[in-house]
N, C-alpha and C positions, 0 to 999 in steps of 0.2 A: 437496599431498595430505593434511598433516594435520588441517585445516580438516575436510575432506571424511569421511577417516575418523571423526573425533570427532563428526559429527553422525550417524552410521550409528546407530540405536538398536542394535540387537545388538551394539556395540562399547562393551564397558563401562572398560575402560583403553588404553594402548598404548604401548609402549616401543618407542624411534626408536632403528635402529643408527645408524648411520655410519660410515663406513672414510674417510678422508681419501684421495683422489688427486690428482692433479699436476694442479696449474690451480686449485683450486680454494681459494676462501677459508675455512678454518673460521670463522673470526668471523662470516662471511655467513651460514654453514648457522647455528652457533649461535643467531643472533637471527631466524631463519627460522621454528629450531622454538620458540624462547620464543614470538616472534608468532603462529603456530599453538596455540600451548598454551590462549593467552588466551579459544579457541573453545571447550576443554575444561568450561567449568562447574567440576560437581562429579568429573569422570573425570580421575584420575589419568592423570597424563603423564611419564614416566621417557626416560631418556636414556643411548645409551652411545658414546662417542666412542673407538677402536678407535685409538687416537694416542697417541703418548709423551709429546707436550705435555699431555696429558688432554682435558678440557673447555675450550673458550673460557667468558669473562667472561658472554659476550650473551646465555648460557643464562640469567642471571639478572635479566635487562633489563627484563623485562617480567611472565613468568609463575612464575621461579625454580624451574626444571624439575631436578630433581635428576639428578644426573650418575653413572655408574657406570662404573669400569673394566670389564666384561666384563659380558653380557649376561647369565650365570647369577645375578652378583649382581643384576642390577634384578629380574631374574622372583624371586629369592628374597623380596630386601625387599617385591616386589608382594603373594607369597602370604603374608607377615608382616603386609602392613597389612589383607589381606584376612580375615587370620584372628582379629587383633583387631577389625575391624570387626562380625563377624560373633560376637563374643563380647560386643562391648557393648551389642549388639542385642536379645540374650538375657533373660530376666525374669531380676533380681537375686536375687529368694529373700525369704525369712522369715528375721531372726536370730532364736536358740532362746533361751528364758528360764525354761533348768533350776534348780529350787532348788538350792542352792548351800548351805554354809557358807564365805560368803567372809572370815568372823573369822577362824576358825582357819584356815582357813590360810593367814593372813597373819600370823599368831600364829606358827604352825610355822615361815614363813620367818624373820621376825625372828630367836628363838629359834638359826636354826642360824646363820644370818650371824654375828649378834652384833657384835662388832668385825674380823671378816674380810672379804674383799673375796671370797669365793666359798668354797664347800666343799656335798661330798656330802651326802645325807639318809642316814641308817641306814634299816634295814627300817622300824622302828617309827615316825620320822618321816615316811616315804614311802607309808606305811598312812594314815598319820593327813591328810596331805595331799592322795591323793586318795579317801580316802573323804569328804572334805571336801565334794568336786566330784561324788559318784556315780559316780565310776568302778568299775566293777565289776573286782575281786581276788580270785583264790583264798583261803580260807582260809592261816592260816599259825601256826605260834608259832616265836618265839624261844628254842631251848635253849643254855644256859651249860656244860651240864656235857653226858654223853653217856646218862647216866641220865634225864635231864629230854626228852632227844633221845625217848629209849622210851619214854616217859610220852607223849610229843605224838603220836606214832605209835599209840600205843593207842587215844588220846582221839577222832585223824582217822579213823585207819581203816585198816587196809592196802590195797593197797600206798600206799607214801608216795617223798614224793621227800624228800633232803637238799643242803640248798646252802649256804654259805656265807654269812654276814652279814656279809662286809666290805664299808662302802660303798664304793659305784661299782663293784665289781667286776664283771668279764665272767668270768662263773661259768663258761662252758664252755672258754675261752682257758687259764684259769689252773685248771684239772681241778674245779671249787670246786662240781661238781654230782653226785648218784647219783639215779637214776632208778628208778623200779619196786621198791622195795625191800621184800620182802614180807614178812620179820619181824623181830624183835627182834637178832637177830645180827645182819645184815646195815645196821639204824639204825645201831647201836652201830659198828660198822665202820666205817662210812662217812663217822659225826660224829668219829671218830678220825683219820682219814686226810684228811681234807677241814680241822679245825683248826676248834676251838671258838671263839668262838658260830656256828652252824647256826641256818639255817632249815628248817622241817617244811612239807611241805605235802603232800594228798592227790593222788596220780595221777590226772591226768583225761585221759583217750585221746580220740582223733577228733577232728574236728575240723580245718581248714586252718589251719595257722601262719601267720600277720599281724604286721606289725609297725606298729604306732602313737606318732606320738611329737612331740614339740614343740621348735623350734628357734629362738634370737633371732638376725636377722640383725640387722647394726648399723646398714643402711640402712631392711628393711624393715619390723623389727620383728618381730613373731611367725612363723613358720610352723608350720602341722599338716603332718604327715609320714603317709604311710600308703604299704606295701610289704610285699612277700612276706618273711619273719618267720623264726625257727628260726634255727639253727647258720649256715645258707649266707647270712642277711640282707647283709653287704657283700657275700659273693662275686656275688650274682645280682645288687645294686643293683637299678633300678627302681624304687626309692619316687619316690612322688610329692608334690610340695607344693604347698601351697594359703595365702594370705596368712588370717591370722584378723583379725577373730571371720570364720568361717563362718556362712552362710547355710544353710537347709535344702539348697539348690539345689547348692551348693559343695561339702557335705559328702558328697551323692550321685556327682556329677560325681568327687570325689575316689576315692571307695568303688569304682565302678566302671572308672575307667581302665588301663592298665596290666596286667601279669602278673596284680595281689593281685587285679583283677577276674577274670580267671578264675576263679582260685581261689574267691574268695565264690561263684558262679554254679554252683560244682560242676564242677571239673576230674576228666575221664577217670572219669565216674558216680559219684563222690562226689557227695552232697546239699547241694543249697544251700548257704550258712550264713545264720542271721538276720540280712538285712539292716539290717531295723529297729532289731537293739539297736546293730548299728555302725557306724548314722549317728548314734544318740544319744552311742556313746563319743566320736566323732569331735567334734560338739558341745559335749560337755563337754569335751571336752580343747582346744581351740580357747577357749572361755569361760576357763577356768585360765589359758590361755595370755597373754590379751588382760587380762586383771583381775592380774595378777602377773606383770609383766616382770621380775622376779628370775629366775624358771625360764629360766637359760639353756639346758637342754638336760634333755629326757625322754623316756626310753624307755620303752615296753613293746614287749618282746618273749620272748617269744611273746605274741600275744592268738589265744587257740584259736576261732577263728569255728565256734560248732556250730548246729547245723539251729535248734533255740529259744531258745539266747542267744552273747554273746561274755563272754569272761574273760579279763582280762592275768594269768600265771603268774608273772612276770618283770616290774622292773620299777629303772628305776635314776633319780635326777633330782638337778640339780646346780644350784644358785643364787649366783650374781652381785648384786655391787653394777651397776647397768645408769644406761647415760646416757642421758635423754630422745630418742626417735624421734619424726619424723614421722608420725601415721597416714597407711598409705598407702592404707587404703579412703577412701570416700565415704560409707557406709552401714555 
């Protein structure tokens, strides 16, 4: 029969059960359906033998017909190779070739490494790094004292937010943030109780919280990360990743997936957000990623997606001495 089925044009795969009963040879059926397979072409032929001995040898006799204990897994692995098939069919895209300063920051890296094997950027190295790359940041200053605090608050503008300059910290975990702070008492306040040096920066409202960010795995090398953003970013998970450099095509596909695609698209009549500027973030952040394998790990979150651009508010990144990967792209 499976000759028969395999020439059927409307039959584009087929996975063979089989239940073993009394009489009957498995070794037989096994080299049954390898011989049958060999009719297959290019159509996948899977296999599941419903027996405690598993699969007989003769599966692999002739056409090496892969074998599965249970039918849910061959239909799984069928719809995994169907779904990579149908991904590398797809146009690859354009990689992007944003100006850059890749001196500095490759300057900045050195500079913090130095003779360490990893360590945090401060605010001001982390400025300087990705403005390096065009990544677009809120304004910010550094204050030392809490008088310098109301100096930068005057300079921004009211209201302002206050956070903490300790690198790598999770400003909201460890209380290290005030929000909305509309005058000079309440700076002073808050650069007191929060623990000097602060960071200033102006309140920007609206906007969908995003989280964008870069991660080295040790097999595959870079990944860009993009997911819904703000306070709850682990509790809701959802990000998604993409192997870099990105492609136009990659960075969209990325942009769009998942919950943070709603969000961009305008969740429950909120408006859009610019697409366009956060596939350029995405790109340049993917380019950092791929040009500086030191950045073991970067965050921005929040990146406030607003109707005519996007801006990361927040932002933390950590460098590694890094052992050479294999690219795992092609392009």
């Amino acid at each position: 029969a499976l000759p028969v089925v395999l020439q059927d044009p409307n039959v584009d795969a087929v996975i063979v059960i089989f239940v073993p009963v009394v009489g009957i040879d498995e070794a037989e059926v096994g080299a049954a359906i390898s011989r049958g397979a060999t009719a297959a072409g290019e159509k996948p032929v899977l296999c599941t033998f419903l027996s405690a001995r598993g699969a007989p040898p003769a599966l692999r006799s002739a056409a090496n017909v892969p074998s599965f204990s249970y039918p849910e897994a061959a239909a799984r692995a069928l719809g995994r190779a169907a779904e990579r098939g149908e991904w590398l069919h797809r146009p690859a895209g354009t990689l992007p070739h944003p100006e850059v300063d890749a001196r500095t920051a490759a300057r900045v890296i050195d500079d913090v490494l130095g003779d360490r094997e990893e360590a945090w950027l401060d605010p001001p190295q982390t400025r300087a790094l990705l403005d390096a790359y065009g990544i677009p940041l809120v304004p910010e200053r550094v204050a030392r004292t809490a008088d310098d605090a109301v100096a930068a608050a005057r300079e921004l503008g009211f209201p302002v937010v206050v956070k903490t300059a300790t690198a790598g910290a999770h400003k909201t975990e460890s209380g290290g943030v005030a929000l909305n702070l509309a005058d000079e008492a309440a700076v002073r306040s808050a650069a007191e109780r929060i623990g000097l040096p602060v960071l200033v920066q102006p309140m920007v409202r609206g906007g969908a919280e995003l989280l964008a960010g870069v991660v080295q795995d040790p097999v595959f090398g870079p990944l860009v990360a993009f997911g819904p953003g703000g306070v709850f970013a682990e509790l809701i998970g959802q990000a998604q990743f993409q192997l870099a450099p990105l492609t136009d095509l990659d960075a969209r596909e990325l942009l769009r997936g998942g919950k943070a695609g709603r969000l961009v698209a305008g969740f429950r009549g909120n408006p859009p957000a610019d697409e366009n500027a956060l596939v350029d973030l995405l790109e340049r952040l993917s380019v950092l990623a791929h040009e500086h394998p030191e950045i073991a790990e970067l965050d921005l979150n929040p990146v406030l997606a607003l109707p005519d651009r996007a801006v990361a508010v927040d932002a933390r990144v950590r460098v590694a001495r890094h052992a050479p990967t294999a690219r795992a792209k092609s392009w």
